[in-house]
N, C-alpha and C positions, 0 to 999 in steps of 0.2 A: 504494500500500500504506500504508494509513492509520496501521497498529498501528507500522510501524517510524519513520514520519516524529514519532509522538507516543513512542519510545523516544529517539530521538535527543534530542528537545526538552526531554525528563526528563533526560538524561543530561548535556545543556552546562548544564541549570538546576538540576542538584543542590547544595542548600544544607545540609542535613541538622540544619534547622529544626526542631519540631514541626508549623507553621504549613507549611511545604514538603511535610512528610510526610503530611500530609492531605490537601492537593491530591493529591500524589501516588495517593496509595490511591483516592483520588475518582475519579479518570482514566482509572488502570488499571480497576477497578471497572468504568467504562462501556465501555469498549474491549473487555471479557472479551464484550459483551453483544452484540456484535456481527464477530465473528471467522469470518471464511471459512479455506476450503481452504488460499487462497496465504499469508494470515496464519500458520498454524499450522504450513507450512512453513518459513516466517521464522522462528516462535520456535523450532521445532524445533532449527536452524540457530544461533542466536543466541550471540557470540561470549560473552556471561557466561552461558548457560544450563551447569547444572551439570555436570561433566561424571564418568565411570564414580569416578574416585577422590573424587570429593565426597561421592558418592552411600555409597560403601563408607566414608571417613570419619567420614561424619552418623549410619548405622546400623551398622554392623558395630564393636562393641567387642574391644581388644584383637588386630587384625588382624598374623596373620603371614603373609606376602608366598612366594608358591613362584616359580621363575627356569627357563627354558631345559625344550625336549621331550625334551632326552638325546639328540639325534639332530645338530641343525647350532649353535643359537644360543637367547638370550631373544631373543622378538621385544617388543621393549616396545608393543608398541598393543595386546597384550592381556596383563590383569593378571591376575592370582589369587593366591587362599592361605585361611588358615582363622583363621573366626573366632567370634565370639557374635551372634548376634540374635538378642534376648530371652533367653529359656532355653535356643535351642538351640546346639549348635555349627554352623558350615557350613562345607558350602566355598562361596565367593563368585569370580565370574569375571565379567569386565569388560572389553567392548573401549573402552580410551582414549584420545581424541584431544589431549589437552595442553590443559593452562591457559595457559601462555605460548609464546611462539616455540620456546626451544630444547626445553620438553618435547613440542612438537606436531613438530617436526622428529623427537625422536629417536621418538616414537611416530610416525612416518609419518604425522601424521596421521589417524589409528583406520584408517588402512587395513591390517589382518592381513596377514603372511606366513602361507608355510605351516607354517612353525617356531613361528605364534603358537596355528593351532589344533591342531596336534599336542600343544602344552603343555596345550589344553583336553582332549584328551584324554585326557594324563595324569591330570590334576587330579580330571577324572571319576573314569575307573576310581578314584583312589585314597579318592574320599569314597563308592563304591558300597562299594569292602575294610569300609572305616569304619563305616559305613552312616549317612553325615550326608547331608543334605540338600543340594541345589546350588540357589543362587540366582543367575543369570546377569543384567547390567546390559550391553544392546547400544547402543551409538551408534557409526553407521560410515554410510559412504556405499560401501561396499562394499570387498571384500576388494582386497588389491593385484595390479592386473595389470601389471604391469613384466615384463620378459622372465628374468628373476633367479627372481621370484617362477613361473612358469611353468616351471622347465628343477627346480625343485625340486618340483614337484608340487603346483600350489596347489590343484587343479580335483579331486584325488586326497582332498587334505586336508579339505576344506571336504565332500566327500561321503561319507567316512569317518569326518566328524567329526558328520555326520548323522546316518549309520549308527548308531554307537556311542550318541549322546545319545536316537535312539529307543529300545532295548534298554539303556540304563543300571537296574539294581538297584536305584535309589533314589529319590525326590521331586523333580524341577524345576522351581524357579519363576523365570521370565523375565519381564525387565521391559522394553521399550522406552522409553527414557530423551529421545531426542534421534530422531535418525536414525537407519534401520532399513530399509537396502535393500540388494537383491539377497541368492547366496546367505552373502556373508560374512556377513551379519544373521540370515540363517536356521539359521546353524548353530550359534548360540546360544539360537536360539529356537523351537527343538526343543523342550517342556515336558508338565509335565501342568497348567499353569495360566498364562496368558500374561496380563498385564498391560501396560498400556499408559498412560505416564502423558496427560493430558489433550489437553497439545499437542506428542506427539509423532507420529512417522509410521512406515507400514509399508509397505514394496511391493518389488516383484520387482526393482527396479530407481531412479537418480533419476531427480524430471522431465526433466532434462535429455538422461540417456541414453537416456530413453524418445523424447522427443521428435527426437534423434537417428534413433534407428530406424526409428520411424514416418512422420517429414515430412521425414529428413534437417536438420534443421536446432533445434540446442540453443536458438533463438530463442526458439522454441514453446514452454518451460519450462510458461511461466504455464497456456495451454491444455492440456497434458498433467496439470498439477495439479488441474484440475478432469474430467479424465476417468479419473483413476486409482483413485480410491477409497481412499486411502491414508489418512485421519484416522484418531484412534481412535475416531469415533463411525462412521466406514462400517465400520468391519474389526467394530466391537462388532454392529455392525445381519448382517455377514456372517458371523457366527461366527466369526471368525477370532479375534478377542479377546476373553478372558472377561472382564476388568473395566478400567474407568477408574479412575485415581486423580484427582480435580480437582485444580487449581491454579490455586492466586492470579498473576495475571501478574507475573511479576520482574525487574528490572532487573537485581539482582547478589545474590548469595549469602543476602543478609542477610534480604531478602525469600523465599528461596524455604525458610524454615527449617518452615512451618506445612504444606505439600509432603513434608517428609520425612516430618515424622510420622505423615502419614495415609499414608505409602507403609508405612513402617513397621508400626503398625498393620495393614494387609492382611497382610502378608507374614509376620506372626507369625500371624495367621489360617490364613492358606491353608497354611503349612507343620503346623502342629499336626493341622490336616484333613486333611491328606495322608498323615499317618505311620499313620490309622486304619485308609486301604485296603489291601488286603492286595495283596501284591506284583503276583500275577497280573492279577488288574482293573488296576490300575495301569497296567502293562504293555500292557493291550489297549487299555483309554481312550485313553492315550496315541496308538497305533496307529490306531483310531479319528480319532481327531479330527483326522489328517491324513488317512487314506486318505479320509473324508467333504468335505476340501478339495477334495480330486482332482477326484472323482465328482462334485460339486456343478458 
């Protein structure tokens, strides 16, 4: 895996020179030019790729934080609350997996309870009351299956939570950020416009769990990576995703600032375009363009 062996090599020789940062941009630049499947799973993956609170930091101004479904607990691996992008208000909702150890512990690791998508729930219904827009930012490798997570209803949660985001009142724009498998991913991206950013990923499942299933044996990652169809340019080729956002390849935060903005950009697009359709189209499109997943 070529793209990670030339991160690491950026990374022990960052000098933060002018003269370094050239090379740098040079490198990545030609690395972009040739990026496969298993690549774009690595970056997807990649321990500085931004994660849901960056993403809600960089564009969401003004952001106030909602806590706990009213029911058991806050699950911290998924965030929300309300706030502005551009001119509008939203509600924004985000499964996060931690920037450091102790926030990636107390988020489990973006693996959702069911206490987490209950809270998306809530959050829904209450921006449909509102009638604000909802903007969803998923990275997870899927919902938590721990025996805790299951004697609470996780399998209940996540298909309720399906439920509810097909027939929500109001506009969803969902982003695939990082990592975007199985259904814990899915029930955030539920939408009436799904975006994906360049090198992130989408599928029923990981390679690994896939290849689990399939050969018995997680070995088989790489090969299940190339039979899954998971980039955002196969999910775009398969309808499954309506747009890419490009990205400059990054190392850390500082690099991926010309990323947000065109994320940005869209998203104040696609929400403005949204508010024109009238509810009921809305509602069926939506509808539409999963039952046409099925079928296909």
């Amino acid at each position: 895996m070529e793209i990670k062996l030339l991160f690491d090599k950026l990374l022990s020789e960052e000098k933060g020179s002018e003269e370094f940062n050239i090379y740098k941009k040079t490198k990545l630049k030609e690395a972009k030019e040739n990026l496969n499947a298993e690549d774009r799973v690595f970056l997807a993956r990649y321990k500085n790729r931004p994660k849901a609170m960056d993403y809600i930091e960089n564009l969401i101004e003004d952001p106030v934080f909602f806590h706990g479904d009213r029911k058991f607990k806050d699950d911290k691996a998924i965030v929300g609350g309300i706030g502005t992008l551009g001119d509008e208000v939203v509600t924004f909702l985000g499964i996060e997996k931690g920037r450091e150890l102790k926030e990636s512990l107390e988020a489990n690791f973006g693996m959702p309870h069911p206490e987490g998508y209950r809270k998306v729930q809530r959050l829904a219904k209450q921006a449909e009351k509102f009638n604000r827009p909802v903007v969803c930012f998923v990275d997870t490798q899927g919902a938590y299956p721990g025996v805790e997570a299951e004697e609470r209803g996780q399998g209940e949660a996540i298909a309720s939570t399906i439920y509810e985001m097909c027939g929500l009142k109001t506009s969803i724009v969902s982003v695939i950020i990082g990592e975007g498998s199985s259904g814990g991913a899915l029930a955030l991206g539920v939408c009436d416009h799904l975006i994906m950013m360049e090198n992130s990923v989408y599928s029923i499942l990981s390679p690994e769990g896939f290849a689990s299933i399939l050969w018995k044996d997680s070995l088989r990652a790489k090969e299940a990576i190339n039979l899954m169809k998971l980039t955002s340019y196969d999910l775009l080729k398969y309808g499954i995703c309506d747009e890419i956002i490009e990205e400059d390849l990054a190392l850390n935060q500082d690099d991926f600032m010309d990323n947000y903005k065109r994320l940005k950009k869209s998203l104040e697009k696609n929400i403005s375009s949204l508010k024109k359709v009238p509810m009921e189209e809305l509602l069926q499109n939506r509808r539409k363009k999963y039952e046409n997943l099925i079928w296909d």
